[in-house]
N, C-alpha and C positions, 0 to 999 in steps of 0.2 A: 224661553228659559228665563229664571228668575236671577239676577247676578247682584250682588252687593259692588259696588264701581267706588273707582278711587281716582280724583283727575289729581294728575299735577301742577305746580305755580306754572309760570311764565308769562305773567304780565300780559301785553295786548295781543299776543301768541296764542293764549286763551280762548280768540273767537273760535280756534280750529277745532273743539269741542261742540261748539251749532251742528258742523259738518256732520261728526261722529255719531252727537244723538241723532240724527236725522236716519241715520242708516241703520242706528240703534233700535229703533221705534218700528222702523220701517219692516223687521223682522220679526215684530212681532215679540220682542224682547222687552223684560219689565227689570224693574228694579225693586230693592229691599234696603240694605245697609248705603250708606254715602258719605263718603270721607276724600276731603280735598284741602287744599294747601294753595292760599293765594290767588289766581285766577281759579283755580280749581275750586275752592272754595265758595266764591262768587257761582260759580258754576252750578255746583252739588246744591248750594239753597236756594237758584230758581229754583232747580229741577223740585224739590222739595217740597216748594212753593206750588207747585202744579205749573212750571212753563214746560209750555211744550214748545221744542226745536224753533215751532214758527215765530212765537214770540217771544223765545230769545233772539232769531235774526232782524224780526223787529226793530226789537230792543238796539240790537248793535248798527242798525242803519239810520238810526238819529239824528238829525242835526241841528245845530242850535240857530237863532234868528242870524247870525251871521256865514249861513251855509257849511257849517265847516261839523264836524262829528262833535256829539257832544261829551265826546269822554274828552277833547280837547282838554276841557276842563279840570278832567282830573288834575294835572300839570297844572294847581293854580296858586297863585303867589300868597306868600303867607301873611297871616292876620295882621293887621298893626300890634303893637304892642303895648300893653297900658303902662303911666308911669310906674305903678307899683312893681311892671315886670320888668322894666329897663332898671327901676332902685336894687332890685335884686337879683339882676343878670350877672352872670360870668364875664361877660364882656366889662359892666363895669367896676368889677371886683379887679379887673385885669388895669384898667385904668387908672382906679384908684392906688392900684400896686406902684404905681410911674408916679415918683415923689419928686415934683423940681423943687428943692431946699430954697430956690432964689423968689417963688411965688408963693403969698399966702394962701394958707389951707383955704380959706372962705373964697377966694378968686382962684383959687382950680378945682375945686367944687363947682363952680360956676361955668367953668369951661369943660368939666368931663360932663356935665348935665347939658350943657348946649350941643357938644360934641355931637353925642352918645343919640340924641335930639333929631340932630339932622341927618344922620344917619341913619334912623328909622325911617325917617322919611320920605328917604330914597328908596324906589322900587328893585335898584339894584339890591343895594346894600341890606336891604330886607331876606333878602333870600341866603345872603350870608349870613346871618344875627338869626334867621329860622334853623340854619344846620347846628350852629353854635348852640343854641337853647333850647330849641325844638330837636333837634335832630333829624331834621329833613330840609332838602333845598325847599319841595315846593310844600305846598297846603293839601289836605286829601279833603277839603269841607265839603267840592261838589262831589264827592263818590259819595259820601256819607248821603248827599241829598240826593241823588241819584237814584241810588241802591233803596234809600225808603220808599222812596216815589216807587219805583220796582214793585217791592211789596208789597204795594196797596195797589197798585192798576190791574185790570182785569177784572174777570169772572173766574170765579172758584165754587165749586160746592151749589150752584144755584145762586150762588152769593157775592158778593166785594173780597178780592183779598185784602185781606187788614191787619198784615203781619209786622207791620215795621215798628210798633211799639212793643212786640212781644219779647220776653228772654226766651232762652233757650228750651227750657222747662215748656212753658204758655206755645212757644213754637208744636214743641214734640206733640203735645196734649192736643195742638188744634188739627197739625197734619196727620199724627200716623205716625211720620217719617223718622227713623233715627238717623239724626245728621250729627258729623262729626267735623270739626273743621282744626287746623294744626298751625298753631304760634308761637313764638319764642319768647321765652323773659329772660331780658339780656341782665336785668339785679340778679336773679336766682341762678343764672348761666343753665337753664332745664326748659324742654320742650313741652308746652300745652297743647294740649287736647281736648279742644272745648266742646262739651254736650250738654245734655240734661242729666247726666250724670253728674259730672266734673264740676261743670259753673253752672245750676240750673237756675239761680238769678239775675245770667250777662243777659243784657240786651241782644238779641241776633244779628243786630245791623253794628253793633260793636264789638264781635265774635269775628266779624267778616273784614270790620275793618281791621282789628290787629293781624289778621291773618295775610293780608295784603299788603301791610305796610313795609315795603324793600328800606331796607336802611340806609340812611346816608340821602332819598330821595323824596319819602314823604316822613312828614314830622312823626318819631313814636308815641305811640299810646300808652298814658300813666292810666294803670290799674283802680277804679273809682270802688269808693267805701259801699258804695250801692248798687255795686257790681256781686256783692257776697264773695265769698271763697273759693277757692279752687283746691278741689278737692278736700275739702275741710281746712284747709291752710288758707293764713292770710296773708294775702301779695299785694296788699292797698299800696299804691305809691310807687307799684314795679314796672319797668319802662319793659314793652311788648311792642315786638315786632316782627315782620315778615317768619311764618313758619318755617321757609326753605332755607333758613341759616343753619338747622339742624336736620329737616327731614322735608323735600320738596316732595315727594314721591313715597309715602308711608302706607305701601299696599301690604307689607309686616303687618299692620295693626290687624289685618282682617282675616291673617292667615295663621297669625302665632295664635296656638293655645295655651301658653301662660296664664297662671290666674291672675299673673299682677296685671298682663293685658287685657283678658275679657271682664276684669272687675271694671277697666275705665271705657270697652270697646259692647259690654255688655255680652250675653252669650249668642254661638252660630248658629244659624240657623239653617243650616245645609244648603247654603247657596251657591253658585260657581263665583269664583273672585274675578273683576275685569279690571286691570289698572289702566289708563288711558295716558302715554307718555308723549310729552311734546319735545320731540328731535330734529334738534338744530341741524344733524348731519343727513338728514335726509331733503332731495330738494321736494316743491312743493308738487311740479309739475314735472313730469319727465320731459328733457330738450326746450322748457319755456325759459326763457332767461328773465331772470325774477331782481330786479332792482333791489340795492340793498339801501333801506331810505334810513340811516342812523346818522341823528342830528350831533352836532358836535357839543353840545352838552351833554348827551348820553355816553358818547365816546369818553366824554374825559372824568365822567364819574361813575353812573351806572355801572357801560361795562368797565370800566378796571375794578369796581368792587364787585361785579358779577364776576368775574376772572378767579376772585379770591374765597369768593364763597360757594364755584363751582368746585376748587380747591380743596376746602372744607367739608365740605360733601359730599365728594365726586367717591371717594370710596366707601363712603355708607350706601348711598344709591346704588354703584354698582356691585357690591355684594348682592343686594336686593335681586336688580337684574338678572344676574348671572346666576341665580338659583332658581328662579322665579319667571323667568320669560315667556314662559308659557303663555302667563296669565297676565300677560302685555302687549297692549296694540299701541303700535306708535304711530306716531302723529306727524309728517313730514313741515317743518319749519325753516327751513335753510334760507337765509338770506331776510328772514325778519325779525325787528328790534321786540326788544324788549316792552319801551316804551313807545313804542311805533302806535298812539292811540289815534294817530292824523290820517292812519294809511287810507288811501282810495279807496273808493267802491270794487275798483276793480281788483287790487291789491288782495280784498277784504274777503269779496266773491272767490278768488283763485283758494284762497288758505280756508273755507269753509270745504270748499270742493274737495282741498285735498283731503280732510279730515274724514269728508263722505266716503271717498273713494280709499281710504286705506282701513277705513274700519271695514269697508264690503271685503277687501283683503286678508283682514282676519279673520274674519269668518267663514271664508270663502276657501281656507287653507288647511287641508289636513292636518291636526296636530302633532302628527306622525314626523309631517313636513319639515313642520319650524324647528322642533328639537327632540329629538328622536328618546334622548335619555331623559328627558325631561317629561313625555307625554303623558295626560293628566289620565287615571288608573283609577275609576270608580270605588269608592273605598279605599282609596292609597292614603297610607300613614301620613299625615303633613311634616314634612322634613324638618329638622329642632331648629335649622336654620333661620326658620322664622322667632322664633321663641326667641333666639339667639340677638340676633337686631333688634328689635323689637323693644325688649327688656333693659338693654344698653340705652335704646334712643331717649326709653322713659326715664 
């Protein structure tokens, strides 16, 4: 069967998607449309890309010359700062504001520059001076080099993939694929939806990184003149960040027939919809007792601002849900972090498996079963419910 697939964000929870496609595949099951949010996003443009299951698990058992995973690196301290960008910081504008009446201007000029100086210089203090200006503790420089590398490794077509200089447009034209990936512009306060429609001059490896980028932990992404417009609209200059601030989980997009929706979702093409959800309340194993590895910088940033934007969300998604379940296979995660990009092999192997094993679940379940009032009716009217979210998110 042909399904247009929708994954969800959740950060290094993400890998349980290998599992999924593997059992995805395994049945003989294709794809058409692909729309994801964050990790999911990362996701939908292998898949895009031509990875198949094997080398995204591949992909996710890396490690770098110092043994250790190399998404480590995502988590990585942010750039020095040039003087032109500490002369024009917040931080020294804050400085500057601190007038001691008893010290000449020329000699506290001198001490907010030396100050300001050594502070950069500290690797601590770097990561504080990156939330402040940047907008994230750490740096996302290796995903971005990562995720290129990605694009271009391999065999595709008889050929080299050579996808990581492409925008979104050159993406569409070379795959086929209509991918769709979901971001937030926190200037505009409104949810993008980037395609070959929408931005068909973003770069794709900078489509994925706004889409990824959790606030508060990696630095956001200012909107480039050479990025072209979104939607005919100019947003040169607008800070873009993680899509799950407004919509983690937007399987709406492929279900509402709104025109305002299928003008940016494009038109259906009679496919079945699969969203694929990663649930934290589900354990991964039944009776395995699953270590909960959440390091205490996660605790005291991540999740509390995960807290608040599950908050924020929590009743958009679960409207979704609650109409829409049908056309949802979850994903058991219970007891793994967010940012957990360190976890073990074995860790890493358990939450693939589970992914394997609950999509043979869905599949495997009458849909009689799962929700009796909800069961999907060949030719059944699509509920306005979709229309209804959908239309609001945009």
């Amino acid at each position: 069967m042909r399904y247009d697939l929708v994954f969800e964000g959740g950060g290094a929870k993400g890998m349980i998607f290998v599992g999924a496609c593997q059992e995805f595949f395994k049945r003989a099951h294709t794809f058409d449309r692909l729309l994801g949010t964050s990790a999911g996003a990362i996701t939908a443009t292998l898949l895009a890309a031509g990875y198949t299951p094997q080398e995204m698990l591949a992909a996710l058992a890396e490690k770098g010359i110092d043994g250790k995973s190399v998404f480590t690196g995502f988590m990585g301290p942010p750039a020095r700062f040039s003087a032109a960008e500490l002369q024009a910081s917040a931080t020294r504008r804050l400085m500057d504001a601190v007038d001691f009446t008893f010290v000449p201007d020329f000699w506290e000029k001198r001490v907010h520059e030396g100050l300001l100086g050594a502070l950069e210089s500290s690797d601590s203090f770097r990561h504080v001076l990156g939330l402040v200006e940047r907008g994230g503790w750490f740096a996302a420089d290796r995903f971005v080099a990562w995720f290129s590398d990605k694009l271009d490794a391999g065999s595709w077509k008889n050929g080299q993939r050579n996808f990581s200089g492409m925008t979104l447009k050159q993406f569409f034209d070379a795959t086929g694929v209509d991918l769709s990936v979901v971001a937030s512009d926190t200037t505009e306060e409104s949810m993008l939806v980037l395609n070959h429609r929408t931005a068909p001059n973003t770069p794709i490896v900078w489509a994925v990184r706004m889409s990824m980028s959790i606030p508060l932990l990696w630095d956001e992404v200012v909107w480039q003149e050479s990025w072209g417009q979104y939607r005919e609209r100019d947003i040169v200059g607008h800070a873009i960040v993680d899509g799950g601030i407004l919509s983690n989980f937007p399987i709406e997009l492929f279900i509402s027939d709104a025109p305002q929706v299928l003008k940016i979702m494009g038109p259906k093409r009679g496919n079945e919809v699969l969203g694929l959800l990663i649930d934290e309340k589900l354990p991964v194993t039944k009776g395995l007792f699953v270590r909960v590895n959440i390091k205490p910088g996660e605790l005291a940033t991540v999740q509390r601002f995960k807290r608040l934007i599950d908050t924020m969300t929590g009743a958009h998604d679960k409207m979704v849900l609650d109409e829409y379940s049908h056309l949802v296979a979850r994903l058991p995660a219970q007891g793994y972090g967010t940012t957990e990009f360190d976890m073990n092999d074995e860790r890493r192997d358990a939450l693939v498996k589970a992914g394997r094993d609950a999509m043979a679940l869905y599949f495997d379940t009458p849909t009689g079963l799962v929700l009796p009032s909800k069961a999907r009716l060949p030719g059944a009217r699509v509920p306005t419910a979709a229309d209804r979210i959908a239309t609001r998110a945009l």
